[in-house]
N, C-alpha and C positions, 0 to 999 in steps of 0.2 A: 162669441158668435156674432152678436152685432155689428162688433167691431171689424169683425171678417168679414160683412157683408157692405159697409161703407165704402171698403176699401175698393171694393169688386166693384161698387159702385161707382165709383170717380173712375178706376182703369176704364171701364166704358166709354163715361165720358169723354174720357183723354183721347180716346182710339177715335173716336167720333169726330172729334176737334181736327184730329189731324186728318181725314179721308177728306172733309169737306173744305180742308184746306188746298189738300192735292186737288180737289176740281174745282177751286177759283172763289171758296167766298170771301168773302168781306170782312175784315177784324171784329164786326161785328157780329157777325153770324157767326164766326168763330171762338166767341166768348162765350161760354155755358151761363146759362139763368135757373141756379137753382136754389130754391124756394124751398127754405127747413123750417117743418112744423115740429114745435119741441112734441103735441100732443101724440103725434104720431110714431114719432121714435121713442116715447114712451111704451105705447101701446103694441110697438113691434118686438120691445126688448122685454116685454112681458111675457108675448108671446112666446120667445125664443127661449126666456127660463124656464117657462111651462111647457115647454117641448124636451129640453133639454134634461126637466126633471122625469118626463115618462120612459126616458130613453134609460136615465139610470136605473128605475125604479125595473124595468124590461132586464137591464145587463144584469140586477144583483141576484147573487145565488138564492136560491130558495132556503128557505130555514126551516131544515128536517129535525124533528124532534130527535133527541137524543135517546137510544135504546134501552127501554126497562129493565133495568138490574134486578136479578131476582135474589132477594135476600139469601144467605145462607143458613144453615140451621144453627140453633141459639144453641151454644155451649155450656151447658151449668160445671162450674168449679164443683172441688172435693167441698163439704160444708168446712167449716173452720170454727174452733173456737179461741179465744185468746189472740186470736194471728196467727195460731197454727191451724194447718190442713188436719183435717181427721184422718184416718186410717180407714177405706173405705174396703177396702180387699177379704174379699169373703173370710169366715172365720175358717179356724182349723179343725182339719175333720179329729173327731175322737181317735184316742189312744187306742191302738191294740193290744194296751196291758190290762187286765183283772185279776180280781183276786174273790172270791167268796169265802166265807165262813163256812165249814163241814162242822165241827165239833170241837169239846173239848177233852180232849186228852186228859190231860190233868187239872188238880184244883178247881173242879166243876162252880159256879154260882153260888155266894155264899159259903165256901167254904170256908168253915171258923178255922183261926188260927192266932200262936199268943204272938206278945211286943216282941220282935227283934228273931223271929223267925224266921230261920232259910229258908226257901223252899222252891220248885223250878216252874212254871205256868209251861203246858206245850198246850197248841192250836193245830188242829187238824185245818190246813186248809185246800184250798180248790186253785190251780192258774186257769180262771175264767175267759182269759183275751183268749186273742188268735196268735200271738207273738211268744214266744217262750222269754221265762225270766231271765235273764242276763249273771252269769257270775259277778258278783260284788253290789246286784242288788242291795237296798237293806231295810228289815225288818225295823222299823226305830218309834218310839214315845212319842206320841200327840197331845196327850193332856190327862189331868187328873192326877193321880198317885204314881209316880215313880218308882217306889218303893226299891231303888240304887238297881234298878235293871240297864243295862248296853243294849246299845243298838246290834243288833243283830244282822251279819252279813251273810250273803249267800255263795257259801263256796264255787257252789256248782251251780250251772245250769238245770233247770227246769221247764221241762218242754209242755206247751199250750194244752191241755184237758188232764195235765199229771195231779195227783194228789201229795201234799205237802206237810210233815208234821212241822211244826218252826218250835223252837224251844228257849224261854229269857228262864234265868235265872235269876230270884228277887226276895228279898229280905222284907220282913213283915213290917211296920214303923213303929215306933213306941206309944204313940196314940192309940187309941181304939175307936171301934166305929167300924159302920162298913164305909170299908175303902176301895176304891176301882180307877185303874190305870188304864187307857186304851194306847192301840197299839196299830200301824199301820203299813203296807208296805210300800215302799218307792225305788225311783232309779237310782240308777248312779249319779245321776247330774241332781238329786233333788226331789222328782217329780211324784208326787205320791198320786195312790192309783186303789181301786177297787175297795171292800169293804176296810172299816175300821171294826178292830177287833178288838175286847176290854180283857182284863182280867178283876173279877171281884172279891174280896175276900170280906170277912167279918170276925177284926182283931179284936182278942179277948173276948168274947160273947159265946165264947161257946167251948167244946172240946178240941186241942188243937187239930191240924191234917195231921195224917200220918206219913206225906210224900217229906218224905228226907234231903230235899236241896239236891238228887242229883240230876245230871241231866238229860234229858229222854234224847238217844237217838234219831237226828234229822235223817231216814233212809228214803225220804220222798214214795215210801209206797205207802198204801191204805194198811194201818192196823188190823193183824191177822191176832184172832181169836187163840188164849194161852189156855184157856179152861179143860182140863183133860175132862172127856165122856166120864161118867160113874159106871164104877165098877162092876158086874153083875156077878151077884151071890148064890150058891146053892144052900139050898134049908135042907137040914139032913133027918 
Protein backbone atom coordinates (compact mmCIF):
# COMPACT_ATOMS: atom_id res chain seq x y z
CA UNK A 1 0.00 0.00 0.00
CA UNK A 2 2.81 2.52 0.65
CA UNK A 3 4.38 1.50 -2.18
CA UNK A 4 1.21 2.20 -4.24
CA UNK A 5 1.12 5.54 -2.90
CA UNK A 6 4.84 6.64 -3.72
CA UNK A 7 4.24 5.74 -6.82
CA UNK A 8 1.00 7.91 -7.26
CA UNK A 9 3.21 10.30 -5.84
CA UNK A 10 6.11 10.94 -8.39
CA UNK A 11 3.15 10.36 -11.52
CA UNK A 12 2.07 13.83 -10.07
CA UNK A 13 5.10 15.13 -9.86
CA UNK A 14 5.96 13.96 -13.35
CA UNK A 15 2.48 15.49 -14.68
CA UNK A 16 3.43 18.73 -13.06
CA UNK A 17 6.98 18.87 -14.43
CA UNK A 18 5.69 18.64 -17.81
CA UNK A 19 2.56 21.38 -17.65
CA UNK A 20 5.02 23.93 -16.29
CA UNK A 21 7.20 23.07 -18.96
CA UNK A 22 4.65 23.54 -21.66
CA UNK A 23 4.14 27.31 -20.26
CA UNK A 24 7.91 28.13 -20.38
CA UNK A 25 9.75 27.47 -17.17
CA UNK A 26 13.29 27.07 -16.55
CA UNK A 27 15.16 23.54 -16.08
CA UNK A 28 15.22 24.78 -12.87
CA UNK A 29 11.80 25.14 -11.93
CA UNK A 30 11.29 22.16 -13.72
CA UNK A 31 13.30 19.96 -11.50
CA UNK A 32 11.22 18.68 -8.52
CA UNK A 33 12.82 19.21 -4.75
CA UNK A 34 11.87 16.54 -2.84
CA UNK A 35 12.70 16.36 0.70
CA UNK A 36 12.29 12.38 2.25
CA UNK A 37 11.83 12.27 5.87
CA UNK A 38 12.64 8.52 6.66
CA UNK A 39 10.50 9.46 10.11
CA UNK A 40 7.60 10.02 8.29
CA UNK A 41 7.44 7.27 5.92
CA UNK A 42 7.86 5.35 8.79
CA UNK A 43 5.02 6.76 10.55
CA UNK A 44 2.76 6.56 7.29
CA UNK A 45 3.41 2.87 6.74
CA UNK A 46 2.32 2.13 10.16
CA UNK A 47 -0.43 3.77 9.55
CA UNK A 48 -1.25 2.01 6.39
CA UNK A 49 -0.73 -1.51 8.27
CA UNK A 50 -3.03 -0.42 10.98
CA UNK A 51 -5.51 0.41 8.54
CA UNK A 52 -5.09 -2.24 6.50
CA UNK A 53 -5.31 -4.70 9.63
CA UNK A 54 -8.99 -3.20 10.54
CA UNK A 55 -10.10 -3.67 7.07
CA UNK A 56 -9.19 -7.46 7.47
CA UNK A 57 -10.27 -7.80 10.85
CA UNK A 58 -14.05 -6.03 9.23
CA UNK A 59 -13.64 -8.67 5.87
CA UNK A 60 -13.13 -12.01 8.23
CA UNK A 61 -16.19 -14.02 8.75
CA UNK A 62 -17.69 -14.15 12.00
CA UNK A 63 -17.01 -17.33 14.02
CA UNK A 64 -20.30 -18.88 14.93
CA UNK A 65 -20.16 -21.46 17.42
CA UNK A 66 -20.77 -24.74 16.34
CA UNK A 67 -24.29 -26.47 17.15
CA UNK A 68 -24.85 -28.45 20.41
CA UNK A 69 -25.03 -32.24 19.81
CA UNK A 70 -27.41 -33.59 21.93
CA UNK A 71 -26.06 -36.82 23.21
CA UNK A 72 -27.92 -40.03 22.35
CA UNK A 73 -29.26 -42.49 24.84
CA UNK A 74 -26.47 -44.72 26.62
CA UNK A 75 -26.89 -48.28 25.40
CA UNK A 76 -26.28 -51.00 28.08
CA UNK A 77 -24.88 -54.44 26.47
CA UNK A 78 -26.46 -58.01 27.48
CA UNK A 79 -24.36 -58.50 31.07
CA UNK A 80 -21.52 -61.05 30.19
CA UNK A 81 -19.72 -63.45 31.99
CA UNK A 82 -16.49 -65.19 30.88
CA UNK A 83 -16.79 -63.24 27.36
CA UNK A 84 -20.05 -64.54 26.81
CA UNK A 85 -23.39 -62.59 26.53
CA UNK A 86 -25.98 -63.90 29.05
CA UNK A 87 -29.20 -64.99 27.87
CA UNK A 88 -31.29 -62.19 28.92
CA UNK A 89 -34.71 -63.36 27.12
CA UNK A 90 -37.46 -63.75 29.47
CA UNK A 91 -37.83 -67.25 30.89
CA UNK A 92 -40.38 -69.92 29.72
CA UNK A 93 -43.73 -69.92 30.73
CA UNK A 94 -44.72 -73.23 32.59
CA UNK A 95 -45.58 -76.64 31.04
CA UNK A 96 -49.07 -77.44 30.47
CA UNK A 97 -48.38 -80.96 31.49
CA UNK A 98 -49.32 -82.43 35.33
CA UNK A 99 -49.80 -85.06 36.96
CA UNK A 100 -51.19 -85.39 40.81
CA UNK A 101 -51.40 -88.36 43.09
CA UNK A 102 -55.24 -89.84 43.54
CA UNK A 103 -54.40 -93.15 45.48
CA UNK A 104 -53.07 -96.27 45.54
CA UNK A 105 -54.46 -98.90 44.03
CA UNK A 106 -52.37 -101.49 45.00
CA UNK A 107 -49.55 -102.53 47.56
CA UNK A 108 -50.80 -99.51 49.81
CA UNK A 109 -47.61 -98.06 52.30
CA UNK A 110 -45.77 -100.52 53.95
CA UNK A 111 -46.97 -103.13 52.68
CA UNK A 112 -44.89 -106.33 53.99
CA UNK A 113 -43.78 -108.57 51.51
CA UNK A 114 -40.91 -111.59 51.37
CA UNK A 115 -37.13 -111.49 49.28
CA UNK A 116 -37.62 -112.06 45.60
CA UNK A 117 -41.33 -111.48 45.46
CA UNK A 118 -43.41 -110.68 42.34
CA UNK A 119 -45.75 -108.33 42.76
CA UNK A 120 -47.54 -105.32 40.38
CA UNK A 121 -47.62 -101.42 42.28
CA UNK A 122 -50.83 -99.56 40.36
CA UNK A 123 -51.19 -95.72 41.04
CA UNK A 124 -54.28 -94.11 40.62
CA UNK A 125 -53.50 -90.93 39.10
CA UNK A 126 -54.92 -87.34 38.00
CA UNK A 127 -53.74 -85.38 34.28
CA UNK A 128 -53.63 -82.23 36.34
CA UNK A 129 -52.25 -79.62 33.16
CA UNK A 130 -54.45 -78.21 30.56
CA UNK A 131 -52.67 -80.34 27.83
CA UNK A 132 -53.69 -84.05 27.36
CA UNK A 133 -50.92 -86.71 27.69
CA UNK A 134 -49.40 -87.70 24.54
CA UNK A 135 -49.28 -91.43 23.44
CA UNK A 136 -45.59 -92.83 24.23
CA UNK A 137 -45.43 -90.57 27.10
CA UNK A 138 -43.57 -92.50 29.94
CA UNK A 139 -44.17 -93.49 33.30
CA UNK A 140 -40.19 -94.26 34.41
CA UNK A 141 -37.82 -94.66 37.88
CA UNK A 142 -36.24 -91.55 39.57
CA UNK A 143 -34.64 -92.85 42.55
CA UNK A 144 -34.44 -95.12 45.32
CA UNK A 145 -35.40 -99.05 45.02
CA UNK A 146 -35.86 -100.20 41.53
CA UNK A 147 -36.93 -103.27 42.55
CA UNK A 148 -36.31 -104.58 38.23
CA UNK A 149 -39.40 -102.42 37.42
CA UNK A 150 -39.63 -100.77 33.23
CA UNK A 151 -40.44 -97.72 32.44
CA UNK A 152 -43.77 -97.61 31.62
CA UNK A 153 -45.20 -96.13 28.37
CA UNK A 154 -48.42 -94.79 27.49
CA UNK A 155 -50.23 -96.36 24.85
CA UNK A 156 -52.96 -93.98 24.44
CA UNK A 157 -53.64 -90.65 24.77
CA UNK A 158 -55.01 -89.09 28.02
CA UNK A 159 -57.16 -86.12 27.91
CA UNK A 160 -56.55 -82.97 30.52
CA UNK A 161 -58.79 -83.60 34.05
CA UNK A 162 -59.07 -87.79 33.03
CA UNK A 163 -58.21 -90.10 35.80
CA UNK A 164 -55.24 -92.69 35.25
CA UNK A 165 -54.62 -96.09 36.85
CA UNK A 166 -50.66 -96.54 35.69
CA UNK A 167 -49.45 -100.18 36.60
CA UNK A 168 -45.16 -101.40 37.08
CA UNK A 169 -44.69 -104.67 37.65
CA UNK A 170 -41.79 -105.19 40.45
CA UNK A 171 -39.94 -108.10 42.17
CA UNK A 172 -39.37 -107.76 45.95
CA UNK A 173 -35.08 -107.44 46.51
CA UNK A 174 -33.27 -110.03 48.55
CA UNK A 175 -32.57 -107.59 51.27
CA UNK A 176 -34.92 -106.60 53.82
CA UNK A 177 -35.98 -103.34 55.23
CA UNK A 178 -38.37 -100.91 54.10
CA UNK A 179 -37.68 -100.15 50.75
CA UNK A 180 -39.23 -97.31 48.36
CA UNK A 181 -38.82 -96.61 44.67
CA UNK A 182 -40.33 -93.44 43.32
CA UNK A 183 -41.81 -93.02 40.28
CA UNK A 184 -42.54 -90.26 37.77
CA UNK A 185 -44.10 -89.17 34.69
CA UNK A 186 -42.53 -87.44 31.61
CA UNK A 187 -42.54 -86.66 27.76
CA UNK A 188 -41.48 -88.20 25.08
CA UNK A 189 -38.37 -85.94 24.64
CA UNK A 190 -37.46 -86.59 28.38
CA UNK A 191 -39.24 -83.77 30.23
CA UNK A 192 -40.66 -84.90 33.55
CA UNK A 193 -43.59 -83.15 34.87
CA UNK A 194 -46.09 -83.03 37.80
CA UNK A 195 -46.04 -85.21 41.14
CA UNK A 196 -43.40 -87.80 41.92
CA UNK A 197 -45.05 -90.92 42.99
CA UNK A 198 -43.25 -93.85 45.37
CA UNK A 199 -43.92 -97.28 45.90
CA UNK A 200 -42.97 -98.63 49.66
CA UNK A 201 -42.76 -101.84 50.75
CA UNK A 202 -41.42 -103.73 53.99
CA UNK A 203 -39.39 -106.80 52.90
CA UNK A 204 -39.41 -109.61 55.32
CA UNK A 205 -40.94 -107.87 58.34
CA UNK A 206 -43.88 -108.94 58.19
CA UNK A 207 -46.81 -111.25 56.39
CA UNK A 208 -46.14 -111.33 52.83
CA UNK A 209 -48.99 -109.23 50.24
CA UNK A 210 -51.38 -111.27 48.99
CA UNK A 211 -51.37 -109.22 45.27
CA UNK A 212 -49.98 -112.21 42.94
CA UNK A 213 -47.53 -110.12 40.25
CA UNK A 214 -50.42 -109.56 37.90
CA UNK A 215 -51.14 -106.63 36.23
CA UNK A 216 -53.96 -104.20 36.98
CA UNK A 217 -55.79 -102.92 33.88
CA UNK A 218 -54.63 -99.42 32.64
CA UNK A 219 -58.65 -98.41 31.61
CA UNK A 220 -57.90 -94.66 32.54
CA UNK A 221 -61.33 -94.42 34.36
CA UNK A 222 -61.70 -94.02 38.16
CA UNK A 223 -62.15 -97.38 40.05
CA UNK A 224 -65.74 -98.68 40.20
CA UNK A 225 -66.58 -100.34 43.46
CA UNK A 226 -66.74 -104.63 43.11
CA UNK A 227 -68.38 -105.24 46.64
CA UNK A 228 -71.84 -106.74 46.10
CA UNK A 229 -74.73 -105.14 48.66
CA UNK A 230 -75.51 -107.93 51.60
CA UNK A 231 -77.90 -110.11 51.23
CA UNK A 232 -81.26 -109.63 53.04
CA UNK A 233 -82.47 -112.63 55.07
CA UNK A 234 -85.90 -113.55 56.32
CA UNK A 235 -86.13 -115.12 60.13
CA UNK A 236 -88.82 -117.63 59.92
Amino acid sequence: MLKFRLIIGFQVLTIGALLLSACGATPAQLTPSVTINPDEIRTQAVGTFAADLTLTAFAAPTNTPAATLTPLATFTGAPTTGGVALNTAPAATASCYGLSFVSDVTIPDNTPVTPGQAFTKTWKVKNAGSCAWDAGFKFAFTGGEQMGGATFTLPSAVAAGAVYDISVPLTAPSKTGTLRGNWRMQTASGQFFGDEVYVQVVVGGGTAATNTGAAATNTGAAATSTTAPPTATSTP
